[in-house]
C-alpha positions as CSV (number, residue, x, y, z in Angstrom):
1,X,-51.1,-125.3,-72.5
2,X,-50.1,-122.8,-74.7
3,X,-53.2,-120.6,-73.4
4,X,-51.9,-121.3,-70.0
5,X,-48.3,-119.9,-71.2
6,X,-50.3,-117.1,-73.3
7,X,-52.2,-116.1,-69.7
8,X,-49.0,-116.6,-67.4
9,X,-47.2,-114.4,-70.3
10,X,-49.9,-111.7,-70.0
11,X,-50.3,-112.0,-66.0
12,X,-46.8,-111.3,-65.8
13,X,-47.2,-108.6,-68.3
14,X,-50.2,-107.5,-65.8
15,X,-47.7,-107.4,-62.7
16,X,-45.6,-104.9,-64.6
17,X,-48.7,-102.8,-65.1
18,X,-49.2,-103.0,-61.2
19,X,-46.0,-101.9,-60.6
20,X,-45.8,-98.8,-63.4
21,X,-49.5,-98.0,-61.8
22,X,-47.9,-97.8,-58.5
23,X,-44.9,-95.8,-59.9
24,X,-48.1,-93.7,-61.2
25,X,-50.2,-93.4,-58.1
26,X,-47.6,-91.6,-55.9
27,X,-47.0,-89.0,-58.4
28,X,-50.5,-88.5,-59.4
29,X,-52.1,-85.3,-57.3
30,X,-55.3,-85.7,-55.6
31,X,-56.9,-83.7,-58.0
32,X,-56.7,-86.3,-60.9
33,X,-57.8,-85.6,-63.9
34,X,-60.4,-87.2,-66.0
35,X,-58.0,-87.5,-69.4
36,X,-55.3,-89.2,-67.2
37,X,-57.9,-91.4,-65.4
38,X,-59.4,-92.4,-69.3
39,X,-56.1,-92.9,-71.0
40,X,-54.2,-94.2,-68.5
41,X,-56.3,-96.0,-66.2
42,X,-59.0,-98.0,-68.5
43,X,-59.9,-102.0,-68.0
44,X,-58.5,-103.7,-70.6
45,X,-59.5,-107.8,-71.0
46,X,-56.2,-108.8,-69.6
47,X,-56.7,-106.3,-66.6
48,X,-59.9,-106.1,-64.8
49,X,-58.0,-105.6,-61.7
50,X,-57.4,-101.7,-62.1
51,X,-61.1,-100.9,-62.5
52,X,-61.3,-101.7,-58.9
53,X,-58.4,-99.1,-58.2
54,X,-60.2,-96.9,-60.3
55,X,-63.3,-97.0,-58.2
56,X,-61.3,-97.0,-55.2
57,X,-59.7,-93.7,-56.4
58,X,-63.0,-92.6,-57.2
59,X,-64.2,-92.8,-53.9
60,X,-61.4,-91.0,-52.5
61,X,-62.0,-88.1,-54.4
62,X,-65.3,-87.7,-53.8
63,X,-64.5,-87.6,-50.1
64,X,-61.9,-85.5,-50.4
65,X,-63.5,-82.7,-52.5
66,X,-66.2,-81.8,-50.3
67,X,-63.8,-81.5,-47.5
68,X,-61.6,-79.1,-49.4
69,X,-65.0,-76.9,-50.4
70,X,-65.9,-77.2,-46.5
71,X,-62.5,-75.8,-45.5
72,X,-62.9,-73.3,-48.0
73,X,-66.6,-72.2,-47.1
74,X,-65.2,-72.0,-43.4
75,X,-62.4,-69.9,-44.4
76,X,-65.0,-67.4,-46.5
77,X,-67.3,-67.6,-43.3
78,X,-64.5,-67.0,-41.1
79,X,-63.4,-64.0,-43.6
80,X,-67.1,-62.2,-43.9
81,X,-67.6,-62.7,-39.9
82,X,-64.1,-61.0,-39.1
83,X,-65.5,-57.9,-41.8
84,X,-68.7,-57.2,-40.4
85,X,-66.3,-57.6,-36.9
86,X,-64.7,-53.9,-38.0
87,X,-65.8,-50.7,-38.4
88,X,-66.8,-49.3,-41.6
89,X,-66.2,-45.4,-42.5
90,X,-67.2,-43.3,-45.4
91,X,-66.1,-40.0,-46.3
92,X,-68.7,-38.1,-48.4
93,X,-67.1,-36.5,-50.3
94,X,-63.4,-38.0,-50.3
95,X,-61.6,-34.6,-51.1
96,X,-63.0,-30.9,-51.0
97,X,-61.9,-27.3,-51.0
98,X,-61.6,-25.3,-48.3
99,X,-65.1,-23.9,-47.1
100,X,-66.6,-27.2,-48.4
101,X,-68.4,-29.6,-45.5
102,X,-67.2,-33.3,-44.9
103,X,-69.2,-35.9,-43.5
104,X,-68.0,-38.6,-41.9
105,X,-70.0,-42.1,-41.6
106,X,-69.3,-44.8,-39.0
107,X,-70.8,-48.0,-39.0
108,X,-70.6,-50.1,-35.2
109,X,-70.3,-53.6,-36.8
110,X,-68.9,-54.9,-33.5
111,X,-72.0,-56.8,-32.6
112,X,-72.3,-55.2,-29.3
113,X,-75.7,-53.7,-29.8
114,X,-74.8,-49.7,-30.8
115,X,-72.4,-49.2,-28.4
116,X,-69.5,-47.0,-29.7
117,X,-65.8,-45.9,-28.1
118,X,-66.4,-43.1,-25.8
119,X,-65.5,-39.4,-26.9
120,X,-65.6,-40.7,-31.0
121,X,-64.8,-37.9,-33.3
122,X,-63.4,-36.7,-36.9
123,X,-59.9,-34.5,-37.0
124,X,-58.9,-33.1,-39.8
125,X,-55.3,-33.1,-39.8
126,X,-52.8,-31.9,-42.5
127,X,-50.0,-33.1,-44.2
128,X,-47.6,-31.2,-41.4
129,X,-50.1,-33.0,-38.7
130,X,-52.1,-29.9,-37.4
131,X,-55.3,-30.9,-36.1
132,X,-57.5,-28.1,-38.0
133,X,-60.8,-28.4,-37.4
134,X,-62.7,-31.4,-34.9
135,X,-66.3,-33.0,-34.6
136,X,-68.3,-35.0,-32.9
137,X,-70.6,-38.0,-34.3
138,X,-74.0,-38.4,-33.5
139,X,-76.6,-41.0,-34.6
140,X,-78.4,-41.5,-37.4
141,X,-81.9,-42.1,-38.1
142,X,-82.4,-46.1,-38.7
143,X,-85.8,-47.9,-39.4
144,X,-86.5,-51.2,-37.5
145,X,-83.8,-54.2,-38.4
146,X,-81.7,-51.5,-40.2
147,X,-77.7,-51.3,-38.5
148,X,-76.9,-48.5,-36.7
149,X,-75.2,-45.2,-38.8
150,X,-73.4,-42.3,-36.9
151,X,-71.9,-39.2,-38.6
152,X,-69.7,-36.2,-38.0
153,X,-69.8,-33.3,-40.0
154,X,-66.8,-30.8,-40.4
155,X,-66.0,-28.1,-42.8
156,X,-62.6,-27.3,-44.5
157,X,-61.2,-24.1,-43.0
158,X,-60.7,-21.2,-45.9
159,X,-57.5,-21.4,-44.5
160,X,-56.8,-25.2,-44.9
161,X,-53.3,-25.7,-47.3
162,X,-54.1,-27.6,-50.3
163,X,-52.4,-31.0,-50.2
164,X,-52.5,-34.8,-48.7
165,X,-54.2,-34.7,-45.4
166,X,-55.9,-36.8,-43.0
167,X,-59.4,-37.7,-41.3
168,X,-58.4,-39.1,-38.0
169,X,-61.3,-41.5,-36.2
170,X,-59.9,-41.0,-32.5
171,X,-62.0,-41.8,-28.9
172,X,-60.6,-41.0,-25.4
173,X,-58.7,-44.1,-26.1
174,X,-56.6,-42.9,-28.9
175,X,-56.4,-43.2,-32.7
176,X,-59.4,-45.6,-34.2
177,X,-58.5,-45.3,-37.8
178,X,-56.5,-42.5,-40.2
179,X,-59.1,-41.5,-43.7
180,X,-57.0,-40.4,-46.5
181,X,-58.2,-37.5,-47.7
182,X,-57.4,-34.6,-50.1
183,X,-57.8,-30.9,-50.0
184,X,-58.0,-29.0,-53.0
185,X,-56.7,-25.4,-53.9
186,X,-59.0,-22.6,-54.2
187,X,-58.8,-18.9,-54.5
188,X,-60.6,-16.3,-52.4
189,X,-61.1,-12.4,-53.8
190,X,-59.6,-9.7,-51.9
191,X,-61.6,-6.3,-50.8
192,X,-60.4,-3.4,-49.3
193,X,-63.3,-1.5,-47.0
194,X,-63.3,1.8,-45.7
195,X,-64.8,2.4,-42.3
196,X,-66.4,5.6,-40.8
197,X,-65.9,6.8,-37.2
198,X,-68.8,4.9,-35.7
199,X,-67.9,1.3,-38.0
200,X,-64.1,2.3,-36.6
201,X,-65.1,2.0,-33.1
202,X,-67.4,-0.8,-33.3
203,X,-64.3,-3.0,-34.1
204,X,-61.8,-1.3,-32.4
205,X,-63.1,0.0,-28.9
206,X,-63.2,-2.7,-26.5
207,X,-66.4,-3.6,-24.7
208,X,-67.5,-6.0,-22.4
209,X,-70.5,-6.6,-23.7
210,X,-68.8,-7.8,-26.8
211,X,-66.7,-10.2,-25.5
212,X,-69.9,-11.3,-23.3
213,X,-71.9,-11.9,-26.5
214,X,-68.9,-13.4,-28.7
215,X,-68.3,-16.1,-26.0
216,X,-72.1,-16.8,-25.8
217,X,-72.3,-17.0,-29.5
218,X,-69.0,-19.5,-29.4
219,X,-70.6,-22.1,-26.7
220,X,-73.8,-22.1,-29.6
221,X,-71.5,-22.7,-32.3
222,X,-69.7,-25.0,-31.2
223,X,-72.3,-27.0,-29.3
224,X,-73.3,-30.4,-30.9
225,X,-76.5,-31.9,-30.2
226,X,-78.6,-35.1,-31.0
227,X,-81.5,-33.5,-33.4
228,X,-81.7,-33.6,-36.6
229,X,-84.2,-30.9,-38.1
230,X,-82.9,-31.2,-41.6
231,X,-80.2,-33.1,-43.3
232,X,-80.8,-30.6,-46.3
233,X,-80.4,-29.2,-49.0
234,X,-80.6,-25.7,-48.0
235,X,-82.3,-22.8,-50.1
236,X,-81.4,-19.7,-50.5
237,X,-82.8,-17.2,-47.6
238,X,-84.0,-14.2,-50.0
239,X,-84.7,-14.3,-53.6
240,X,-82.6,-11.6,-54.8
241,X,-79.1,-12.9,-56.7
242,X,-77.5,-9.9,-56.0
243,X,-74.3,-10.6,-53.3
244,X,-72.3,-7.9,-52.4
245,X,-69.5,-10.1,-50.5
246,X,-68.6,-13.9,-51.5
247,X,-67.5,-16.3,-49.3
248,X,-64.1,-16.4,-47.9
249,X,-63.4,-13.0,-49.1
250,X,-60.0,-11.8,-47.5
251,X,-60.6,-8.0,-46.7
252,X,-58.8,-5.0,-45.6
253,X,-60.7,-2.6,-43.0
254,X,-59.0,0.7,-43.1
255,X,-59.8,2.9,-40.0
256,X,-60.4,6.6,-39.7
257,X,-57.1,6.5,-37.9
258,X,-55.3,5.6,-40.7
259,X,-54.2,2.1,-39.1
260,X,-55.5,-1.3,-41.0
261,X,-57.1,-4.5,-40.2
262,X,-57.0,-7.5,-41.7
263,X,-60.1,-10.3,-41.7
264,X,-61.8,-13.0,-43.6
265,X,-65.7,-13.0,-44.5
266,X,-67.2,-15.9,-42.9
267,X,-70.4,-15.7,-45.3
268,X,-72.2,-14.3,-48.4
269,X,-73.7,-10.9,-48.3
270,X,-77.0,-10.1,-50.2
271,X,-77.5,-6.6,-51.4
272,X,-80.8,-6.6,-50.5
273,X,-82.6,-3.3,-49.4
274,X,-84.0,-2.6,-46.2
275,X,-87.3,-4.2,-45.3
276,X,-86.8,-7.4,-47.4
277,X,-88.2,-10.3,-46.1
278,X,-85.5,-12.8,-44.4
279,X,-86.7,-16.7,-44.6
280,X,-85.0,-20.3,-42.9
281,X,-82.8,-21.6,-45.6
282,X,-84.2,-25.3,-44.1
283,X,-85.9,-26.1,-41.3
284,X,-84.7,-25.9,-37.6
285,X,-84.8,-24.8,-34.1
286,X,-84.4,-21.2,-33.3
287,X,-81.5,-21.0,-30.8
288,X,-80.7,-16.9,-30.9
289,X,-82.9,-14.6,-31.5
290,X,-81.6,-11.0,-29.9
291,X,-79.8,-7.9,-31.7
292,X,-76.0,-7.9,-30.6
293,X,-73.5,-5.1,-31.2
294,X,-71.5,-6.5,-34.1
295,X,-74.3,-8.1,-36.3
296,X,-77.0,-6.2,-35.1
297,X,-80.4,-8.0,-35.0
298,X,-79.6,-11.3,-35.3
299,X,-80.9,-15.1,-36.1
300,X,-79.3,-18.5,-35.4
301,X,-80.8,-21.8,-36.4
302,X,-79.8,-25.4,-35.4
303,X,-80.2,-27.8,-38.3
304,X,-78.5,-31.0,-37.3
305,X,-76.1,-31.6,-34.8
306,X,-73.4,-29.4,-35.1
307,X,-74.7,-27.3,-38.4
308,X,-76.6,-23.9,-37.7
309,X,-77.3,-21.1,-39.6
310,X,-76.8,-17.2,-39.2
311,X,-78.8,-14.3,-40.4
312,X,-77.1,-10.6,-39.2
313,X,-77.7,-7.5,-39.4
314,X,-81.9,-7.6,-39.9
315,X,-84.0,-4.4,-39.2
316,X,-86.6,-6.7,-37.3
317,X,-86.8,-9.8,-36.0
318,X,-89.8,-12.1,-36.3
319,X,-89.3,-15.5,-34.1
320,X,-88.1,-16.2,-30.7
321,X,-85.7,-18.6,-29.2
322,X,-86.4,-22.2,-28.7
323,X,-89.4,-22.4,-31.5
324,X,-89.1,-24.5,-34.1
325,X,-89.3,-23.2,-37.4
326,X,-89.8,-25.1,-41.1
327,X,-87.9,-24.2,-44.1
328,X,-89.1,-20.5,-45.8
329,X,-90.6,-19.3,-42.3
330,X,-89.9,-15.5,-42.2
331,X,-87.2,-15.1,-39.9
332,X,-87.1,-11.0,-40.0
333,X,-86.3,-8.4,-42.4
334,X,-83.2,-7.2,-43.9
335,X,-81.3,-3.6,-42.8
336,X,-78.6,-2.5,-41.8
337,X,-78.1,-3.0,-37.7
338,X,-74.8,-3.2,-35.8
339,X,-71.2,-3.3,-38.1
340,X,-72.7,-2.2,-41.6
341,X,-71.7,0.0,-44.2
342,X,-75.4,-0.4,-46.2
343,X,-78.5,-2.2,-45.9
344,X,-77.8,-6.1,-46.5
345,X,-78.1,-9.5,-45.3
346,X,-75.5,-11.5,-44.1
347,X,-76.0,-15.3,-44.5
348,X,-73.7,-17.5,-43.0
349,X,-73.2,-21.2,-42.0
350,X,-71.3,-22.9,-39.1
351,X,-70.1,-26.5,-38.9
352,X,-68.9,-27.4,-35.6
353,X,-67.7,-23.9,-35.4
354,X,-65.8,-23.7,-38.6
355,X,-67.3,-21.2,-41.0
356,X,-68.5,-23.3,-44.3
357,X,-69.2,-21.6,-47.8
358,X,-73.5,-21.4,-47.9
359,X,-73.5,-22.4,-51.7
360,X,-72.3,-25.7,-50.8
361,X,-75.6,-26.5,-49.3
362,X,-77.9,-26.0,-51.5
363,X,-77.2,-28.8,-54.5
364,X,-76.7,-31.5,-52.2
365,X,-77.8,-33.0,-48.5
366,X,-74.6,-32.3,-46.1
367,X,-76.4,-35.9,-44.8
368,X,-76.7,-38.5,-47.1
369,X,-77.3,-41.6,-45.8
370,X,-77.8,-43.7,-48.8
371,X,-74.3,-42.3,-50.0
372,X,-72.9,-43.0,-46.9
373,X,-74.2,-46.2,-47.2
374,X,-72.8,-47.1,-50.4
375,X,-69.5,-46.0,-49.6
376,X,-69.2,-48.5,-46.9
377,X,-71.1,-51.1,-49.1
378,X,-73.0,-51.9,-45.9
379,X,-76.7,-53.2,-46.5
């Protein structure tokens, strides 16, 4: 009897435990922890009836947690599949100074096979939102399985303001995506150059034949194709070090008149004497090979879409239009033809029409696709 009172004594004891366990359950959070389960929760000989709970409870949560890691795997999933869903742009580099060339990667992650917006292009825009320079984007080349890589390049204008500015991706339906994007101060020299009559009249004295070979030279300049002949670097075009005229140089013609013009040097000047021999800086496809008034005999290579290379002012010329040439094929000879105060060669590079400072081409590719690459931190 008394063990009957002694069990009815701890069976009543037992139904308080049931109750405080209840009390207990609805506060304890699905994600129970082991200590509270061990200290709290542990069979005693009077109580074999919450191990049963506690295997119960065990049960639960090992249902429960893979469905939370499922929900979360389907939320990653859902996450990664919306990124590779948008576009992916690079800048390379992500500021510059004027003169300096920009390129611009784009990566078609929409999954419909290639296909890009219509009219796609880079604007550089400044902090007072003037569109300064513009260009278009061409394809990459890709090996098999690889995703498809398009790029614009653009130079700064030696004119650009330094400051906060903008790369605008835009198509012929509007405004894809605004690139931050810095430009950087930079100073230019100042000359002051003398002219005789015949140098006087050159720039002065209008002439049809001018204007007709300054708008052909434009439509070349500013034509972008699909080739790429060379994604550089660029080498120098003579071996002398000896430059007359920098980059970017802001100089002062003063006429025989007496009156004054003002103009900036759109490339580096080699004083170079007559005869020297003129090669590719890389390689590409001969698209003007004539003399003209201004520059005198004169040389223009296509590199990549969009990027060419001039040589003026040559005393011969040595290829013709539409061959292809490799880098260090003699292009002519250096002299002194058309607006020249001396026997030199003027070397000069064009990006999408905008003049681009030549020493920026030679350290570095102006096409870098394993840069680009990174800087989208697309594989």
């Amino acid at each position: 009897m008394m063990g009957s009172r002694e069990w009815g004594v701890g069976n009543r004891d037992w139904g308080l435990g049931t109750g405080d366990w209840g009390r207990r359950a609805r506060s304890v959070p699905v994600a129970i922890k082991l200590d509270i389960l061990s200290s709290t929760l542990l069979p005693t000989p009077h109580s074999p009836l919450p191990f049963f709970l506690i295997v119960l409870l065990l049960l639960a949560f090992s249902f429960i947690v893979p469905l939370a890691a499922g929900a979360q795997e389907s939320t990653q999933a859902g996450n990664a599949e919306a990124a590779v869903q948008k576009p992916a742009f690079a800048l390379c580099p992500e500021n510059a100074r004027p003169g300096d060339p920009v390129t611009v990667g784009y990566s078609d992650a929409f999954g419909t096979q290639g296909a890009v917006p219509k009219g796609l292009q880079a604007v550089l825009v400044d902090s007072k939102g003037k569109r300064l320079v513009k260009a278009a984007f061409f394809s990459m080349p890709r090996e098999e399985g690889e995703q498809e890589l398009k790029a614009a390049v653009l130079a700064i204008p030696s004119t650009a303001v330094p400051g906060n500015a903008v790369i605008r991706i835009e198509s012929q339906d509007g405004i894809i995506r605004d690139l931050p994007f810095v430009i950087d101060k930079r100073d230019f020299f100042s000359e002051t150059i003398p002219l005789d009559q015949g140098n006087t009249d050159l720039r002065t004295k209008p002439d049809p034949q001018k204007t007709t070979e300054s708008e052909q030279l434009w439509i070349i300049l500013s034509r972008t194709g699909t080739e790429i002949y060379s994604a550089g670097p660029f080498t120098l075009p003579v071996t002398s070090t000896r430059r007359t005229s920098m980059y970017g140089d802001r100089r002062v013609y003063e006429y025989t008149g007496g009156t004054k013009d003002t103009t900036i040097h759109a490339g580096i000047d080699f004083g170079v004497p007559k005869g020297t021999e003129v090669r590719a800086c890389a390689r590409g496809k001969v698209v003007l090979a004539r003399p003209r008034i201004v520059t005198g005999n004169s040389v223009v290579l296509e590199h990549l879409p969009g990027v060419y290379s001039l040589y003026y002012h040559m005393d011969k010329i040595a290829v013709s239009e539409g061959s292809v040439v490799e880098a260090g094929t003699l292009l002519g000879l250096s002299g002194s033809t058309g607006l020249a105060t001396g026997p030199h060669l003027h070397w000069e590079i064009r990006v999408s029409g905008e003049d681009a400072d030549p020493d920026t081409f030679l350290p570095r590719p102006v096409l870098d696709k394993k840069e680009i690459l990174n800087k989208m931190s697309v594989r």
